[in-house]
N, C-alpha and C positions, 0 to 999 in steps of 0.2 A: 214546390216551385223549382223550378228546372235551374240546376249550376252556371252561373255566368263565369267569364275565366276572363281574363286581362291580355288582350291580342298584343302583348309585346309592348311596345312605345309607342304605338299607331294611337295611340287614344277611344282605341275602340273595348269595346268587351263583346263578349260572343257565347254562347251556351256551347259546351262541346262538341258541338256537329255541323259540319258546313255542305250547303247543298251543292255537287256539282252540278254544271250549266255544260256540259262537252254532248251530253244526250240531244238541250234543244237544237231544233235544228234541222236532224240526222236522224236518229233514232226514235224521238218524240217531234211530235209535231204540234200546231200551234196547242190547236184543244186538249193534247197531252200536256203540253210545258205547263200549259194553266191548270190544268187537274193537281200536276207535278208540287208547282210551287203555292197550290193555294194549302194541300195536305200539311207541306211544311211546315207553312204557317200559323195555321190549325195546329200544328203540336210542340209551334212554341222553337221553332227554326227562323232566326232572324238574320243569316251570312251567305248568300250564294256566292259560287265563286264561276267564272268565268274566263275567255279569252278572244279575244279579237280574231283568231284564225280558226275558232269554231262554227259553222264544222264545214271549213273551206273542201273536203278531201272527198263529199257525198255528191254524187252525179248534179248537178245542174247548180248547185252553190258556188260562191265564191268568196265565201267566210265574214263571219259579222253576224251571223241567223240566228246564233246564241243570244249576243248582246240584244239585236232588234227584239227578239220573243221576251226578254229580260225585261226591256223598255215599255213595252208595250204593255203587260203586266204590272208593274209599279205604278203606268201613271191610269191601268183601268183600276186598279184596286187600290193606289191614294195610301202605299201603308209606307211610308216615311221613317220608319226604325227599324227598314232593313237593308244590313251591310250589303254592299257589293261590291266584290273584288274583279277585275280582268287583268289581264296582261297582253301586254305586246312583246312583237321579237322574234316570234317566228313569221316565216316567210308566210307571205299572202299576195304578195306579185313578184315574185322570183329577186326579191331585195332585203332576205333579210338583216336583223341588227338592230343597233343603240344607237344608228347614229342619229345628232340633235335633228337636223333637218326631219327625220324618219319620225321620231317621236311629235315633233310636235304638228307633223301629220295623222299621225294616225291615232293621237288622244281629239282632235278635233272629231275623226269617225266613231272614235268610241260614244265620245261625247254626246253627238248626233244618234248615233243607233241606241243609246241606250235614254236616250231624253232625259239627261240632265246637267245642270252648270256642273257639277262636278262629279268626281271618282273617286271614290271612299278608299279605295286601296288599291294600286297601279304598281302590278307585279312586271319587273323585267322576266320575260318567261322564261328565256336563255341567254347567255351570256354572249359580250360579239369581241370574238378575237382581233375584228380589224379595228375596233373605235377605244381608243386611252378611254378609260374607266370614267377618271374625272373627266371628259367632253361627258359622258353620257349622263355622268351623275349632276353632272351645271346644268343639262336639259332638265332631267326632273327638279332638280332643283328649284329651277324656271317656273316650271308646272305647280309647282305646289305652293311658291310665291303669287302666281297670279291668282289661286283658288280654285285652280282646273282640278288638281288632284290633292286631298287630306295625307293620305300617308303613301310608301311607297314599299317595295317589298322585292325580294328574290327568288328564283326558282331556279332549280338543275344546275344552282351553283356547284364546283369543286369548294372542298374549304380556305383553297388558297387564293381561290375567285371571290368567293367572299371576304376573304379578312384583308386582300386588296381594297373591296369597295370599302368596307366599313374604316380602312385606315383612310382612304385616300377623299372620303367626307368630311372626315375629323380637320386633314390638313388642311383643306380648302373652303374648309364652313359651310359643307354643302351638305340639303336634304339626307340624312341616314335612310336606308333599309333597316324596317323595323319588323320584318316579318319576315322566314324564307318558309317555300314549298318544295320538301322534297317527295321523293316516290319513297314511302316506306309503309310497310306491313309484315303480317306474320311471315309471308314467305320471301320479303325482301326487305332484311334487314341490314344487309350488307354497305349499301350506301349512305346511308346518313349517321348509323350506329357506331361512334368510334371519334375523330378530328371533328367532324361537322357538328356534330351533338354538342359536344363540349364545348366548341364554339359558340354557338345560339344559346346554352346555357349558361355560358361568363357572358356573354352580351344584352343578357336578357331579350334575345327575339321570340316573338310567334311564333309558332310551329305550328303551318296546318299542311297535314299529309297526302298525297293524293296516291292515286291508285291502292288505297286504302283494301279496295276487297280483291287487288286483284285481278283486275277487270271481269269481273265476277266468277275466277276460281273458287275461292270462297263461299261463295252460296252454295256449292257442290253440284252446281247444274251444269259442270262439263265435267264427265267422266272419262273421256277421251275424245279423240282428233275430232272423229265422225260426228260427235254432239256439238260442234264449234261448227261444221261444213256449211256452210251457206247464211252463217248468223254474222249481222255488223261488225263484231266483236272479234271473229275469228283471226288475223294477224295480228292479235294483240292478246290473245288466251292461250296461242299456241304454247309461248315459252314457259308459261305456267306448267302444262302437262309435264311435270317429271317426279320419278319416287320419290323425293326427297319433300315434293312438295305437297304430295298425295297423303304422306306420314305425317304430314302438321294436319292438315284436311281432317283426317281419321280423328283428331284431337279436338277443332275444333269441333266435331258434328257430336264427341263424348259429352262435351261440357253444355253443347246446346241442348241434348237429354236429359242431364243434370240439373238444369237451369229451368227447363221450360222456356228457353227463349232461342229462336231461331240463328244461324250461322251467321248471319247479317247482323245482330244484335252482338253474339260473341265476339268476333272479329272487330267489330267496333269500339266494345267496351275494353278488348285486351289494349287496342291505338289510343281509349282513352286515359289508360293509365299507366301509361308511357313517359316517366323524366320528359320535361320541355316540350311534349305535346301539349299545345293546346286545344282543338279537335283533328281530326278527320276528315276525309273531302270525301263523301262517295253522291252518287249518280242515281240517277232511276230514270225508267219510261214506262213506269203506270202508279197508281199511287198507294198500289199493295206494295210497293217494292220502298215507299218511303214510312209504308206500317211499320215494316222492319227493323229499317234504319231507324226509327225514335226509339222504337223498343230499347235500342244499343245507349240510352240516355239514361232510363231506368231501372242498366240492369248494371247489379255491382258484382263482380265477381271476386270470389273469396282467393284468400293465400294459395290456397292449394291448386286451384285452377291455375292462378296465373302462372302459379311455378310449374305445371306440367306443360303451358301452352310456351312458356320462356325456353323450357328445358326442349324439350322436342324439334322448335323454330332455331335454335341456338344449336343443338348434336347434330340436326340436318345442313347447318351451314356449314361448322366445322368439317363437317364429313365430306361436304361438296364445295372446300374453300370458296367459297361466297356465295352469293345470289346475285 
């Protein structure tokens, strides 16, 4: 039976793998999204996460195509025990932000595109320097009193963006973030590893990771620039191509020899046992690429693997003060 893990204070639990929803859309279309999310299902993946401005940035969209394919799926296939996250806050008509008015617009379109009374978990996706914290946190607030939204959650926080919101609910008795999403993996460890970490671990939050593979560096299917040239992914893989992050690569592709289990599975199971992770976000657009991804459920990697994959992701930061 596949590990359930406890998502923080959200009242949810979740198996250590969360399906990204940034593909539909964009990259997958409808009869992939459902190929996408029915495999998931099938192996026992009950969390997609998503966002309101997916995938506003692909020729003829205007962001929502995630949630809609999201919606449309849930209510053809009727399966009611499974999480789903979005977020609002980035821009999607040249307005982004917290502010109240903005939220409790744009959870009515969630609402709408994903056909349902409510939002299992409603990540602020970025943080809005122009709106006082508590206005934004009394909206969701709002939101999760009327039963629009269950729980609520952070992403791309700073740790002092965070520990703002988490005090400035406490003083005003309002809804907590029970959950935050940062960008963390082997070859980016530098952001969340350190202040933030220790934060979410004194507070007991969720921890689910995104850009977990990389934007698929880690699969080892981009060996340089020319293999990125003309793929969706390419401004978003480039910063990935550098030695330092080629010499974690070389390590994990050891341990996937080692292992019998694929780059996808390693890099997974290394995020799943990670202090205060509770899974991983990664994505797909066919449903061999979410074969992969379960593999990373059942595979447990020994002492020694993870100290060469810690040791190596750890000498490469040092040596290139951060990621």
């Amino acid at each position: 039976m596949v590990e359930q893990r406890t998502l923080g204070k959200s009242g949810f639990k979740t198996v250590p793998l969360v399906l990204g929803g940034n593909t539909f859309g964009w990259t997958a279309d409808r009869d992939a999204t459902f190929a996408i999310l029915d495999a998931f299902y099938a192996g026992g993946g009950r969390m997609v996460d998503t966002a309101d401005v997916y995938w506003a940035f692909s020729p003829g969209n205007t962001g929502g195509e995630s949630e809609t394919l999201i919606g449309e799926w849930t209510q053809a296939r009727k399966h009611r025990d499974v999480i789903v996250a979005t977020k609002t806050g980035a821009s999607l008509d040249g307005s982004p932000g917290l502010a109240p008015a903005r939220l409790e617009r744009e959870v009515e379109n969630a609402l709408r595109r994903l056909q349902t009374d409510t939002i299992d978990l409603y990540f602020a996706h970025f943080p809005d320097p122009k709106t006082p914290v508590e206005e934004s946190l009394g909206a969701f607030d709002r939101l999760v009193k009327a039963g629009k939204v269950k729980a609520i959650g952070a992403s791309n926080h700073t740790v002092e963006q965070l520990r703002e919101a988490l005090d400035s609910s406490r003083q005003n008795g309002l809804a907590e973030y029970s959950v935050f999403q940062p960008h963390y993996s082997l070859v980016q460890r530098g952001i969340y590893e350190g202040p933030l970490r220790d934060l979410c671990r004194d507070e007991g939050l969720g921890v689910i990771a995104y850009f977990a593979l990389a934007s698929g560096f880690l699969t080892g299917k981009y060996r340089s620039e020319a293999d990125s040239v003309d793929k969706a992914r390419q401004p978003y893989v480039a910063e990935f191509l550098t030695p330092r992050n080629f010499r974690i690569l070389e390590v994990v592709e050891d341990v996937a020899r080692e292992t019998g289990a694929g780059n996808v599975a390693v890099a997974l199971a290394w995020l799943m046992a990670q202090p205060t992770v509770t899974a991983p976000i990664a994505s797909a657009t066919r449903t061999g690429h979410v074969e992969q991804m379960l593999a990373g459920l059942e595979l447990t990697l020994s002492a020694d693997q993870l100290a060469r994959l810690d040791d190596v992701s750890t000498l490469a930061l040092a040596a290139d003060g951060g990621a």
